[in-house]
N, C-alpha and C positions, 0 to 999 in steps of 0.2 A: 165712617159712620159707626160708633158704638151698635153694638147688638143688643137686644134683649136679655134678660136673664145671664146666667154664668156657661161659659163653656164645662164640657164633662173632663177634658183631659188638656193640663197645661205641659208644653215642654218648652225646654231651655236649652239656650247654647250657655256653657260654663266661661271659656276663657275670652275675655273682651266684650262678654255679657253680663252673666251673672257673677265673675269674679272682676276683681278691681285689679287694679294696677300692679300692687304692691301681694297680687298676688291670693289675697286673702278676700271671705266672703265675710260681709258683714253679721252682729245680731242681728239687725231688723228683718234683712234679709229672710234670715234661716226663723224669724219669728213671723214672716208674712208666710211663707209657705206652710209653715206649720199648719198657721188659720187657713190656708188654701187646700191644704188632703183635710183638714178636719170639718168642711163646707161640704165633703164628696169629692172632690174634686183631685181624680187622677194626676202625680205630678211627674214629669219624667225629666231626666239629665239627657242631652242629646249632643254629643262634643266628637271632636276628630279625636279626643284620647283612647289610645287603644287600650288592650285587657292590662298590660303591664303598670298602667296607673288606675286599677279601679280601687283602690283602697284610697288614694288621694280623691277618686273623686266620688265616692259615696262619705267622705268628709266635707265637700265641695257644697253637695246636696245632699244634707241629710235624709229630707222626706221624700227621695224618690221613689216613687214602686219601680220603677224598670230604669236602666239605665241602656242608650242607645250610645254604643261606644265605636271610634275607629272608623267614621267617618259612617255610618251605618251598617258596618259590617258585623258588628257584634252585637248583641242585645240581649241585656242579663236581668232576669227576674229578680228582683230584690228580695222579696219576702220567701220565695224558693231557692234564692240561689243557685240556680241554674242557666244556663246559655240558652235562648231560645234559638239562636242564631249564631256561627261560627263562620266567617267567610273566610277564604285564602284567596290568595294570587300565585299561580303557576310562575316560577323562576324563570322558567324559559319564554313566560310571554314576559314578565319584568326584562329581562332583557332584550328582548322584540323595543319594546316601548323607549328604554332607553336609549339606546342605539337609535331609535327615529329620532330622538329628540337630542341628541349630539349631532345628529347629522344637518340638523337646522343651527344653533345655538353655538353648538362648541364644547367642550370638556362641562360635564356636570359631577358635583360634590352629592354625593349620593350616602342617606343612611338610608338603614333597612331594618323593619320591626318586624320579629320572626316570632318571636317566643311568647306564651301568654302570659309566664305566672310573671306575681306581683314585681314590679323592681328589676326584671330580666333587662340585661343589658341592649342597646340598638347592635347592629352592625355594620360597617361601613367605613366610610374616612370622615374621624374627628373635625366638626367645622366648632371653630372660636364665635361663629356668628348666631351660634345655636343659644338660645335667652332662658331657658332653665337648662336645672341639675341636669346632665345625666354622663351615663357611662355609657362610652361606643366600644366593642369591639374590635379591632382592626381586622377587616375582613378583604380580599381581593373583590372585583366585582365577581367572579367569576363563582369564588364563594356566595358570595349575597343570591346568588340567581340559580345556588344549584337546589334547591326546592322550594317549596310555597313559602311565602310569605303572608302576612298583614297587609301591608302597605310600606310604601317607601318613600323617602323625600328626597326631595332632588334642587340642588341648587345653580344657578347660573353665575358663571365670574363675570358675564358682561350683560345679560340681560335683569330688570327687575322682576317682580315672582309676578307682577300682572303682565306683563310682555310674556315672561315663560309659560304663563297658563293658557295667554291668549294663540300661542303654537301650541300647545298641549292640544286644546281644543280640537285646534285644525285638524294636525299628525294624526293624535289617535280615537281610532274607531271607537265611539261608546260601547261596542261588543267585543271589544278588546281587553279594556281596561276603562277605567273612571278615573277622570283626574282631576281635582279642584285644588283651592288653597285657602287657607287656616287665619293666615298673618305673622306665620312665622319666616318670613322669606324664601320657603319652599315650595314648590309643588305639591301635590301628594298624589302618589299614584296607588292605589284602589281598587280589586277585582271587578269586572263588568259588573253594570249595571247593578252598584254599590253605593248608595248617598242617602242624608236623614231623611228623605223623606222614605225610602224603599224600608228602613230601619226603623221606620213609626209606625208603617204601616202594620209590620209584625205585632207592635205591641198594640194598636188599634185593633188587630184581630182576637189578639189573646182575650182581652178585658171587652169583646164585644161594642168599642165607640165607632160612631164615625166621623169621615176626617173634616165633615161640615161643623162638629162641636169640638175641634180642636183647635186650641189659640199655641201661636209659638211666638218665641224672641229669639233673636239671632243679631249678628255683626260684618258676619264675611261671607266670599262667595259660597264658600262650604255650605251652609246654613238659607242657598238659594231652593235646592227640591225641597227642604220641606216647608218653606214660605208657597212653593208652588201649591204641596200636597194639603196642605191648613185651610181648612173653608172658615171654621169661626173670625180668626183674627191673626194677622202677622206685624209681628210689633217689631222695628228695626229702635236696639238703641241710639243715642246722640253720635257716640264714636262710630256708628259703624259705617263699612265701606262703601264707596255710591253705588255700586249696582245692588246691594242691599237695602239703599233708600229708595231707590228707583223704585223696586217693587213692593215694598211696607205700606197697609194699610194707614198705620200712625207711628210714629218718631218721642219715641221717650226720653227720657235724661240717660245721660250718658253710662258707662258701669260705674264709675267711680262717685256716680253720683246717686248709686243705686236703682236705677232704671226699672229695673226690670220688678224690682218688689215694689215701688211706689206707685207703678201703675196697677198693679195685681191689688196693691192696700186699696187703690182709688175704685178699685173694682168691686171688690168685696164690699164696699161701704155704702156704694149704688143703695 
């Protein structure tokens, strides 16, 4: 059911959401949000990328006042430029976590995001299965997990990443570690009690909303807490993945078909 009036704070998942295929965000797109902060209306980027691509993705989404980065572990004021939020994961529980999850599965191809500034390299062993740019480090595990990290990816040579998430679940303890996934054929492992919705809620404090007037879009399991933590409205695009339709108030077109602006133009227009 449509709601009344406009929600106060929109966020977005960026990759398999608000970006398209080919990688790239549309005009209309970056021309419907514009009209969406020039209504009032709070807009936030909400993505698993962590600090090392916030320059691509405050190009991503131009109008965001905050961006919720790294699966909700980060959260950076736009207009201050600053971190409200900085989370790690202790190495040596990254290695707790791993370790359980070879002990089910079998050998896992593991990168590890450590560093914040712009472009800083992953570390880990190089996978050919990885779908953007980037440069990895060749790191031992033993290096990856000798202090805090971001988060890390982990992949299976026999299981798929929904088989791998679904023992992720199981193994490890939520007070451990956070683990979801993206769509990138990984896991992602995540300091405790780490995900967008924990990461909205920061910026829902900073700017005084609440999370009853907050509408979100999203695609993958990643992008499930803040579908939980969103009272106004949760919009799953066409592509996205079924436990993410399962729980979507409404199903828009897909990203490549600009989804996520065409419902917000049909909003604004009410």
């Amino acid at each position: 059911m449509v709601k009344p009036g406009l929600p106060k704070l929109v966020a977005t998942d960026l990759d398999g959401t608000l970006v398209r295929s080919d990688d790239t965000v549309s005009a209309y797109t970056h021309e419907v949000l514009d009209r969406v902060r020039a209504a009032g209306i709070r807009v936030v980027g909400a993505t698993g990328r962590g600090p090392r691509l916030a320059s691509l993705t405050r190009n991503d989404i131009r109008d965001a006042d905050f961006l919720v980065m790294a699966q909700g572990g980060w959260v950076l004021d736009q207009a201050e430029s600053t971190y409200l939020l900085r989370s790690r994961l202790r190495g040596d529980v990254l290695g707790e976590v791993l370790t359980a999850l070879e002990a089910e599965v079998g050998r896992l191809s593991v990168m590890v995001e450590a560093m914040e500034h712009d472009g800083s390299p992953l570390w880990g062993d190089y996978d050919p299965t990885w779908r953007y740019p980037v440069v990895v480090e060749p790191r031992t595990r033993a290096e990856c997990c000798s202090g805090e990290v971001i988060k890390a990816f982990a992949r299976s040579f026999t299981y798929d990443v929904d088989e791998l998430l679904a023992v992720a679940r199981r193994v490890v303890p939520p007070g451990v570690a956070s683990v979801t996934q993206a769509g990138l054929d990984y896991v992602e492992i995540c300091p405790a009690n780490v995900d967008k919705g924990t990461g909205l809620a920061v910026v829902a404090e900073a700017v005084g909303v609440d999370p009853a007037d907050v509408l979100v879009f999203g695609d993958m399991p990643n992008d499930l807490p803040m579908f939980a933590w969103a009272g106004w409205g949760r919009v799953a695009v066409g592509n996205a993945h079924r436990e993410l339709l399962a729980v979507a108030d409404e199903v828009t077109l897909t990203n490549d078909q600009d989804g996520v602006a065409a419902y917000l133009d049909r909003l604004l227009s009410r």
